[in-house]
C-alpha positions as CSV (number, residue, x, y, z in Angstrom):
1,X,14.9,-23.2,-12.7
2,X,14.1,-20.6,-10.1
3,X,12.0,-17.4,-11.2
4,X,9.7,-14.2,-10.1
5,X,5.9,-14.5,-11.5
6,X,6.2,-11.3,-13.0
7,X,2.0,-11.2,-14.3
8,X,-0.5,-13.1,-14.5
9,X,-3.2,-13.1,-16.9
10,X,-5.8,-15.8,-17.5
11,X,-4.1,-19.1,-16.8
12,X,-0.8,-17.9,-18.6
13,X,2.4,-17.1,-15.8
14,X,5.1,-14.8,-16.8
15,X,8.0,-16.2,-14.9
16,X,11.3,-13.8,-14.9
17,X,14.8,-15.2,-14.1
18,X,17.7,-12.5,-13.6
19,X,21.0,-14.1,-14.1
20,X,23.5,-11.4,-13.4
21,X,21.5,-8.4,-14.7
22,X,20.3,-10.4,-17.9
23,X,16.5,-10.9,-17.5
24,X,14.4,-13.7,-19.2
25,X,10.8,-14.6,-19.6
26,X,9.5,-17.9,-19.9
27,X,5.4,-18.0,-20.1
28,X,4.0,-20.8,-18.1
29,X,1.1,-22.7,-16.8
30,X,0.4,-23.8,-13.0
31,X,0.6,-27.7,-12.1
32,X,-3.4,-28.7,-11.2
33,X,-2.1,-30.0,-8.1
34,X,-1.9,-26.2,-7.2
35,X,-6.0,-25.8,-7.6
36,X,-5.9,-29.5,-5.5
37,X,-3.9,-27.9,-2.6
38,X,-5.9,-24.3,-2.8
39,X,-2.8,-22.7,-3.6
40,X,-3.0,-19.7,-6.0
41,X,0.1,-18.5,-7.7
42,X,0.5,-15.0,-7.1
43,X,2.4,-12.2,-8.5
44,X,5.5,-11.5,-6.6
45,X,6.2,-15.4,-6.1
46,X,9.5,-16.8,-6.1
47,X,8.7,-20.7,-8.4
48,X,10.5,-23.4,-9.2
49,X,9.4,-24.0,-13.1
50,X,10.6,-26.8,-15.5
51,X,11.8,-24.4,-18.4
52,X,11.4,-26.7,-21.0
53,X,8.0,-27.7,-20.6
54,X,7.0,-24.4,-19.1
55,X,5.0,-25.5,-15.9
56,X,5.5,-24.5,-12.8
57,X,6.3,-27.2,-10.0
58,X,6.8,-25.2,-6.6
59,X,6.3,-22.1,-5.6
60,X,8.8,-21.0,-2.7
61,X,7.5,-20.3,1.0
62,X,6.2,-16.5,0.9
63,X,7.5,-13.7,3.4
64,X,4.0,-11.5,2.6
65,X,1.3,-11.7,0.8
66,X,-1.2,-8.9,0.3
67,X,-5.1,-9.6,-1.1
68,X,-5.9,-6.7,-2.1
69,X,-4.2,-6.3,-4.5
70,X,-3.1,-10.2,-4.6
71,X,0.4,-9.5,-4.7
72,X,3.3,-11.5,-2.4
73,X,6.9,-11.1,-1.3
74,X,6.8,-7.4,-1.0
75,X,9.4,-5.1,0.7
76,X,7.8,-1.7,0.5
77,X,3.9,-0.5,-0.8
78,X,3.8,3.3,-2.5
79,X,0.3,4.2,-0.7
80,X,-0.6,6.7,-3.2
81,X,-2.6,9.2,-1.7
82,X,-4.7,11.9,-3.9
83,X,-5.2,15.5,-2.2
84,X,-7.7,16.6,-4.4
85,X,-10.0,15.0,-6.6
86,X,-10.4,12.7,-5.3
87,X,-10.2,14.4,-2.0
88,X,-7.8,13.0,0.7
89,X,-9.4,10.7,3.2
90,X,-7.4,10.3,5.9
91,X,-9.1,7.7,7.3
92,X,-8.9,5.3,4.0
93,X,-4.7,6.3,4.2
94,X,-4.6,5.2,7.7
95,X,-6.2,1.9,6.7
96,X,-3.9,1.2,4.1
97,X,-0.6,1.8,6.2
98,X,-2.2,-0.6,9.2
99,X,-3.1,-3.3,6.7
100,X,0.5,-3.5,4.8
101,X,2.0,-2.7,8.3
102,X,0.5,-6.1,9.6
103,X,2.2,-7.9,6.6
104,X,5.1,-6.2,7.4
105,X,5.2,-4.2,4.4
106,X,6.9,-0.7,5.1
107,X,4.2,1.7,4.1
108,X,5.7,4.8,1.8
109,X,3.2,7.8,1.5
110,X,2.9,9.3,-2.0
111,X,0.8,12.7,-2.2
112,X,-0.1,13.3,-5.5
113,X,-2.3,16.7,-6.9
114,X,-0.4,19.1,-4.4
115,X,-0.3,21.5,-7.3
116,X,-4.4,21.7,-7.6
117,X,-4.7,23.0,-4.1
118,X,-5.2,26.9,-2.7
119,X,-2.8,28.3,-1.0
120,X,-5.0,28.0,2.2
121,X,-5.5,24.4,1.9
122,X,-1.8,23.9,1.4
123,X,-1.0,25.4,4.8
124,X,-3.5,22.7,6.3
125,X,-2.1,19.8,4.1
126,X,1.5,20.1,4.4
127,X,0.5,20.1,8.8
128,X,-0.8,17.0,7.6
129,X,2.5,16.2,5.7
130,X,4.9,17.2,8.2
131,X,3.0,15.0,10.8
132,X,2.9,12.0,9.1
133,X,7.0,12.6,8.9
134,X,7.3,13.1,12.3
135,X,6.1,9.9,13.3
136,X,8.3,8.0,11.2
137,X,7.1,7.1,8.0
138,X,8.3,7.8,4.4
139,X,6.6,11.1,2.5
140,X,6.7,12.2,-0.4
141,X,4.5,14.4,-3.3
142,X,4.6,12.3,-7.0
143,X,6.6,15.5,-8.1
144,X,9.5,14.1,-5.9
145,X,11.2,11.7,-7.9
146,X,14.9,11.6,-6.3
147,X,12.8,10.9,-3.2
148,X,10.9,8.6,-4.1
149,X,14.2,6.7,-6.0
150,X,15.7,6.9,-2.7
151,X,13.1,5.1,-1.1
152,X,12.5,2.3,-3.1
153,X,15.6,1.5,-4.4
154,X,16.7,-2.7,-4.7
155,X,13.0,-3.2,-3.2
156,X,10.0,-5.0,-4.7
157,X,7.3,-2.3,-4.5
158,X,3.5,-1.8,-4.8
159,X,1.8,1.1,-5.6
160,X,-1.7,0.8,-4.2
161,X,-4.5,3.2,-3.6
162,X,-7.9,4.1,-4.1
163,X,-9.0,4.4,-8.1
164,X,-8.1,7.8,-9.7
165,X,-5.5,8.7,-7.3
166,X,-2.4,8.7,-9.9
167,X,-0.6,5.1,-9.7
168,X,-0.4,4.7,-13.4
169,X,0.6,8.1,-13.6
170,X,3.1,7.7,-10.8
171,X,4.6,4.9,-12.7
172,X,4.9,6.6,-16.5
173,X,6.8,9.3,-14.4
174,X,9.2,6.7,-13.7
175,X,8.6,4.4,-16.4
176,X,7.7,6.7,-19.4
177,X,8.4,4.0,-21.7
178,X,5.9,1.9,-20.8
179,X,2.8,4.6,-21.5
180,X,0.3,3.0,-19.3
181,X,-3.3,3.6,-20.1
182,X,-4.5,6.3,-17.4
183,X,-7.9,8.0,-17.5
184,X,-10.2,10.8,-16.0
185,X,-12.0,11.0,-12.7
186,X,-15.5,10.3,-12.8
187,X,-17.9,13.4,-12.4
188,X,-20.3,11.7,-11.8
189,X,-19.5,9.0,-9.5
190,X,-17.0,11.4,-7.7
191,X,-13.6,9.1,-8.2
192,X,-11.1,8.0,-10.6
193,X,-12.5,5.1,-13.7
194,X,-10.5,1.9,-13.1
195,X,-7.2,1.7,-15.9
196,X,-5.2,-1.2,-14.3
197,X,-7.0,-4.5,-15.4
198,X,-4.2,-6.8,-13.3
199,X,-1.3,-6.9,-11.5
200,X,1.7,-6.6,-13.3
201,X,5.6,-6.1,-11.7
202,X,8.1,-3.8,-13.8
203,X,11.9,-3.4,-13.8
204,X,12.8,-0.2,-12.3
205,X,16.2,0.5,-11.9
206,X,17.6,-2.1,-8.8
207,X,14.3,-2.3,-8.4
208,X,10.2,-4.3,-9.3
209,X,7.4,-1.9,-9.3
210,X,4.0,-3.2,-9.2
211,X,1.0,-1.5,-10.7
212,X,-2.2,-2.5,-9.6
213,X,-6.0,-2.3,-10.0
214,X,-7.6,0.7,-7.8
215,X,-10.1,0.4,-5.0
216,X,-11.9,2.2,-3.0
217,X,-12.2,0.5,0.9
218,X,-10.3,-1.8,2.7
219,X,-11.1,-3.9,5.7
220,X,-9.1,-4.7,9.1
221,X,-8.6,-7.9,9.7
222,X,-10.5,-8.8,12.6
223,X,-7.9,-10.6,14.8
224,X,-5.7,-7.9,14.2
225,X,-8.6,-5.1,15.9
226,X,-6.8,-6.0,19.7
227,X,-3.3,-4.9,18.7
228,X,-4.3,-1.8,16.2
229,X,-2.8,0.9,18.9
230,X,0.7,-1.2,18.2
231,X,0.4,0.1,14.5
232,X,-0.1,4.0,15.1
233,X,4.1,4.4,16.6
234,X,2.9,8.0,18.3
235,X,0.8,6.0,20.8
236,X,3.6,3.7,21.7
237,X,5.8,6.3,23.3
238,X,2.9,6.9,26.4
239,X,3.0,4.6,29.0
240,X,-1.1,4.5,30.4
241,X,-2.2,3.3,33.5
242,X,-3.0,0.2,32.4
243,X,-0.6,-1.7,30.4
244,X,-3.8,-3.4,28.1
245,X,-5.1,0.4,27.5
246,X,-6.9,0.6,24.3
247,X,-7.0,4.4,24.6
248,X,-10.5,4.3,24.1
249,X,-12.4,4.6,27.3
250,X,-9.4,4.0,30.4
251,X,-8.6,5.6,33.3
252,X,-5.2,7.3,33.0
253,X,-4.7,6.8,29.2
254,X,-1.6,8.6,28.0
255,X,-2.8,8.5,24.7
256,X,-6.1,10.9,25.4
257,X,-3.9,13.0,27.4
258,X,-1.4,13.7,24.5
259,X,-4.3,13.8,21.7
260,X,-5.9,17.3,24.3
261,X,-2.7,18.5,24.8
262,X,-2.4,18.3,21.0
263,X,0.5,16.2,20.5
264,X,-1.3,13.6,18.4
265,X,-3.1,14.8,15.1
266,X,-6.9,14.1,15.5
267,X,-7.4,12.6,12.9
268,X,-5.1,9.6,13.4
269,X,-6.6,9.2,16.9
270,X,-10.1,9.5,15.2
271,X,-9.1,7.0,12.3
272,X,-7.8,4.4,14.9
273,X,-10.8,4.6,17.0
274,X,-13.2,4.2,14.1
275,X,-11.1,1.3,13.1
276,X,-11.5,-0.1,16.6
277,X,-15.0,-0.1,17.2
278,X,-16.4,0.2,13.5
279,X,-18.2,3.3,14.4
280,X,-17.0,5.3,11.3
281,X,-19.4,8.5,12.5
282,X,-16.8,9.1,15.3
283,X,-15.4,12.2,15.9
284,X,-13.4,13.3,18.7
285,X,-15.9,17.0,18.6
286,X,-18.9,15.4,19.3
């Protein structure tokens, strides 16, 4: 039979087959030729299992896979983003919507906390907001469910984010029944205490929604450091100079231009450059 590994915890497999809207689980075990071949069975894969013994023989060739979290075959990731406590970081946001970008994963931003900010640090945050529209991608607060619906609908989908920002929160808005454990932000250590202990997918509607276990810092991929302008879509629309501009130091660089005649928000340009050149003290005042 073909199946979904739905979770995985321990050595145990939940494989889920959907024949015609009726779902069911069969709990397996990998093959140890799997651990011979360095192949780790992830959530999200598509196996080939024998049913009656309950091992799985194959799994099927992946479109994505994602690390952190260890997730694969996924259409769309929630990057849930808090706004206050934790503060937003821009620069951790932009990180996350390069690195599922790169696995061609379409990046969906969720603002969560809106309702625990002044009135003057809305006016700054929905600039922020409107931007991020602008430029093409997805937006929307956690209040927003008919939005979010919208988005993610017939899609496999992983919420990820940085610990305490509201994923498991997120998902008992849309999941109530399944009262996820969901806990307080750290005073002390200044961010959310981890809830999520593994990764887990969840029928939603048409839909699978993953939860996942927080963190709070992601890494770019090395190789992919030469073609990080190709995943910020504002600087694709200047045409430099130079047709291998970095828009970092060049002559004639459309990019710079744009950013002082403020067409690009500074941020983005700052998070790109600090991505760049691993200088994360950059800023574009100094």
């Amino acid at each position: 039979m073909v199946g979904r590994i739905t979770r995985i915890i321990s050595n145990l497999y939940t494989v889920e087959v959907n024949n015609n809207g009726k779902i069911s689980s069969y709990n397996c075990r990998a093959r140890g030729k799997f651990r011979n071949d360095k192949l780790i069975p992830l959530v999200g894969d598509m196996v080939k299992f024998n049913e009656e013994e309950n091992y799985i023989l194959e799994i099927i060739e992946r479109k994505n896979e994602l690390s952190r979290p260890m997730i694969a075959n996924v259409d769309s990731a929630l990057i849930v983003t808090s706004l206050k406590r934790p503060d937003l970081s821009t620069f951790l946001l932009d990180k996350m919507i390069v690195n599922v970008t790169i696995k061609d994963i379409e990046p969906i931003i969720i603002f969560t906390k809106y309702d625990l900010l002044t009135e003057e640090e809305r006016k700054e945050i929905n600039k922020i907001i409107d931007y991020y529209k602008q430029v093409g991608y997805k937006v929307a607060l956690n209040t927003e469910l008919d939005i979010i619906d919208n988005y993610i609908d017939n899609k496999v989908v992983v919420l990820t984010g940085q610990t305490g920002v509201g994923k498991s929160t997120l998902i008992n808005k849309l999941l109530p029944d399944l009262n996820l454990e969901t806990n307080d932000i750290s005073d002390a250590l200044g961010r959310g205490k981890h809830t999520t202990r593994h990764v887990e997918l969840f029928n939603y509607k048409n839909s699978l929604i993953a939860d996942t276990p927080g963190f709070s810092s992601l890494d770019i991929i090395e190789d992919e450091k030469d073609n990080l302008k190709f995943y910020f879509p504002e600087f694709n629309n200047d045409e430099c100079k130079f047709r291998d501009c970095k828009h970092i130091n060049e002559i004639g660089c459309k990019v710079k231009e744009d950013l002082n005649d403020n067409k690009i928000l500074p941020s983005r340009y700052e998070n790109y450059r600090k991505m760049v050149t691993n200088d994360e003290n950059f800023n574009i005042n100094n």
